[in-house]
C-alpha positions in Angstrom: 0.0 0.0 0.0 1.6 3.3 -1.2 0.6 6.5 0.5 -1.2 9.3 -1.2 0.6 12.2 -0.5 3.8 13.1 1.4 2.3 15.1 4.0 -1.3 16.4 5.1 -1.4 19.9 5.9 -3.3 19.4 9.6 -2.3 21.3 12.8 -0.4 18.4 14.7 0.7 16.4 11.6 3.7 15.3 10.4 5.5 17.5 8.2 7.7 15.0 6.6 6.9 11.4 5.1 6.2 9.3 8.0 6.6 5.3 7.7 3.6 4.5 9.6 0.5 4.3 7.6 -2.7 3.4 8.7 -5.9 2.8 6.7 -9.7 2.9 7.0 -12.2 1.4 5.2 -15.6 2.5 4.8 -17.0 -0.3 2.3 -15.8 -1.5 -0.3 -14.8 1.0 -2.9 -13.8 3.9 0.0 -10.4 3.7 0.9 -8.6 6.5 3.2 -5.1 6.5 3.7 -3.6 8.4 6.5 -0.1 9.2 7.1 1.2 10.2 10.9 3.0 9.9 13.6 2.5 7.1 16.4 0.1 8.6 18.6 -1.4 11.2 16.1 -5.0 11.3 15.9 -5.8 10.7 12.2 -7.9 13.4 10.6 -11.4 13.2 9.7 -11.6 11.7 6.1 -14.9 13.3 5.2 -13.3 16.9 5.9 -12.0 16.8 2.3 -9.1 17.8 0.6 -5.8 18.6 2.6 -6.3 22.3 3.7 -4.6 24.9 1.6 -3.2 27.0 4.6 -3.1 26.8 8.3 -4.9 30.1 9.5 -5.5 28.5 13.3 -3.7 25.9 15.3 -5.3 24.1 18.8 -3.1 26.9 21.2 -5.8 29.6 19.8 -9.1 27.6 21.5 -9.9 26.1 24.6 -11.5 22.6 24.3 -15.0 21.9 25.0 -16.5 18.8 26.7 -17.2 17.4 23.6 -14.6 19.1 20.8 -10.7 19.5 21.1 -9.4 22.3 20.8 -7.5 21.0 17.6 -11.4 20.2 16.1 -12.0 24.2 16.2 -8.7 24.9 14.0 -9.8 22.4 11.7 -13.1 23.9 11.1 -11.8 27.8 11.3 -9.2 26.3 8.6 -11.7 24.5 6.6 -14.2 27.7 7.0 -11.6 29.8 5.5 -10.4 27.8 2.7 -13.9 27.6 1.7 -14.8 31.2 1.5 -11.3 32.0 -0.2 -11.8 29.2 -3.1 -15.3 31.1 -3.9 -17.5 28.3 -1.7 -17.3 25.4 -4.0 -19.8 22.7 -3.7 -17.4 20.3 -3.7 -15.3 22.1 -0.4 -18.4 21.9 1.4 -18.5 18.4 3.0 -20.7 17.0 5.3 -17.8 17.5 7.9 -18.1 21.3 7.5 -21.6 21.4 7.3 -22.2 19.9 10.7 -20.6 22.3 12.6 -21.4 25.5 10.6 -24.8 24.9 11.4 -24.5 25.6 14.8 -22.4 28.5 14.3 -22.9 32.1 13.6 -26.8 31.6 14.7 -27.8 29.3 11.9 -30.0 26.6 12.6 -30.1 23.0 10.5 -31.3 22.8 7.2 -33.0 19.2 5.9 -29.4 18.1 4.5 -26.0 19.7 3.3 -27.3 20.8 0.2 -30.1 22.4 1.2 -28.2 24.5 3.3 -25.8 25.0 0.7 -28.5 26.2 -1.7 -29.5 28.8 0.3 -26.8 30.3 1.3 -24.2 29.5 -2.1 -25.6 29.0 -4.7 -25.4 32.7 -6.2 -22.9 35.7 -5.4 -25.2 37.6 -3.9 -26.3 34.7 -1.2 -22.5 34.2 -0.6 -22.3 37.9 0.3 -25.7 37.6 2.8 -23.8 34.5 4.4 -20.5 36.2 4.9 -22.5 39.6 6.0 -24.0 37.3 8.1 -21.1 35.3 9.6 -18.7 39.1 10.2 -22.1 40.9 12.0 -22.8 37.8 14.1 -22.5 38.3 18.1 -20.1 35.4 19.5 -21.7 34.4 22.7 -21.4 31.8 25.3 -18.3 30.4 27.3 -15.9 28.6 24.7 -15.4 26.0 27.1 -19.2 24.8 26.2 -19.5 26.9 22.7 -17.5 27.9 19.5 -17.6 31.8 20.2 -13.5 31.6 20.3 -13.2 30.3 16.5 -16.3 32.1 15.6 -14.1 35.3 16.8 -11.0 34.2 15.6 -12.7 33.6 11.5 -14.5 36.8 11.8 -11.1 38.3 12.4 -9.5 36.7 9.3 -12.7 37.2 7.3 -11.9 40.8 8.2 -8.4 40.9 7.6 -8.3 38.8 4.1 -11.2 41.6 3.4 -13.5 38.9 2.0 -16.2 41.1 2.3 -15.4 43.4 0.7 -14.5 40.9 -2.3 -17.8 39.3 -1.7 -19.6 42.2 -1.9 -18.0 43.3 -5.2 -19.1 39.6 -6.5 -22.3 40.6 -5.9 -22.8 43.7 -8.0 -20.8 42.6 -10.5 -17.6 44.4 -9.5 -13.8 43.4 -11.1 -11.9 41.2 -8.4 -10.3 42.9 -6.0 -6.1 42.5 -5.8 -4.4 41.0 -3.2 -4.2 43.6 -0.2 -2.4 43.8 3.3 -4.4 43.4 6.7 -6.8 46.1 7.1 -6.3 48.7 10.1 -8.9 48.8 13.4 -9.8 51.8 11.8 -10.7 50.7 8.5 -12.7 47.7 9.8 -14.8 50.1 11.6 -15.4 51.8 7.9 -15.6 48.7 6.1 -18.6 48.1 8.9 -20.4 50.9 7.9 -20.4 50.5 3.8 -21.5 47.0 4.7 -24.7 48.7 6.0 -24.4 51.4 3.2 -24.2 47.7 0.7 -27.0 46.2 2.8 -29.7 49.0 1.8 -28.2 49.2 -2.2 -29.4 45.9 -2.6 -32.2 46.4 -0.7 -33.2 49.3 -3.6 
């Protein structure tokens, strides 16, 4: 059995070719090969494709009864990498769709694609769900919740200005370049043209 790849970008993972392998089988034409070191806990297979970027590691959350503090950085990770490759279909797995569902004050749809119809499957939805996802009150302790990551992905939302690249999406704006980290300041301005955006499309 060869491995896949020579590494898996996951917080915790081996950087290097490891020679332990170890494989799951969920019937008998899936197949997931995991690479790791002894006493690494193998990621979830249904998250998708290796993550593009690490934007959080475990040190950034606190672990709930239920998560581990590495499960939140997977799912701020996989959040991100979603909204930056334009919210593919294919990026949103079932993995991600469980715990968005219960973050940012949505409730559960019927299935995965439901969920993903109404708040994807046009630019100007994909703008309403990240409007939704930056204006969104964390609450709650984070030793029983998700209000650290759902802090922590509002920030990079902010910072990577994915609104603002949403939003020109929307209205059928040029893509905007690649741009540094937006100042306190500027957030606070990019708040208010999200309300100014809010009422043009309400027009």
């Amino acid at each position: 059995l060869s491995p896949t790849s020579t590494r898996l970008d996951f917080p915790g993972c081996s950087l290097e070719r490891s020679s332990i392998y170890r494989t799951a089988v969920c019937g008998p034409a899936c197949t997931v090969v995991w690479q790791g070191r002894r006493g690494d806990s193998p990621p979830y297979a249904d998250w998708g494709n290796p993550m593009k970027k690490v934007h959080f590691i475990a040190d950034q959350f606190v672990a709930t009864k239920f998560k581990k503090a590495n499960d939140k950085a997977i799912f701020g990770n996989r959040l991100i990498d979603f909204l930056l490759g334009g919210c593919q279909e294919s990026m949103f797995t079932e993995k991600l769709y469980g715990q968005l569902m219960h973050c940012f004050g949505h409730i559960a749809h019927y299935s995965r694609s439901g969920f993903y119809e109404e708040w994807f499957s046009s630019d100007r939805r994909k703008w309403n769900f990240v409007e939704v996802l930056t204006e969104h009150c964390p609450c709650g302790d984070p030793r029983f919740t998700f209000s650290d990551v759902e802090e922590a992905i509002q920030k990079k939302v902010r910072e990577l200005r994915l609104d603002e690249q949403y939003w020109n999406r929307a209205v059928g704006l040029p893509a905007m370049p690649a741009s540094a980290p937006i100042s306190g300041e500027n957030r606070s301005d990019s708040k208010h043209s999200n309300n100014d955006r809010q009422m043009s499309l309400l027009l």
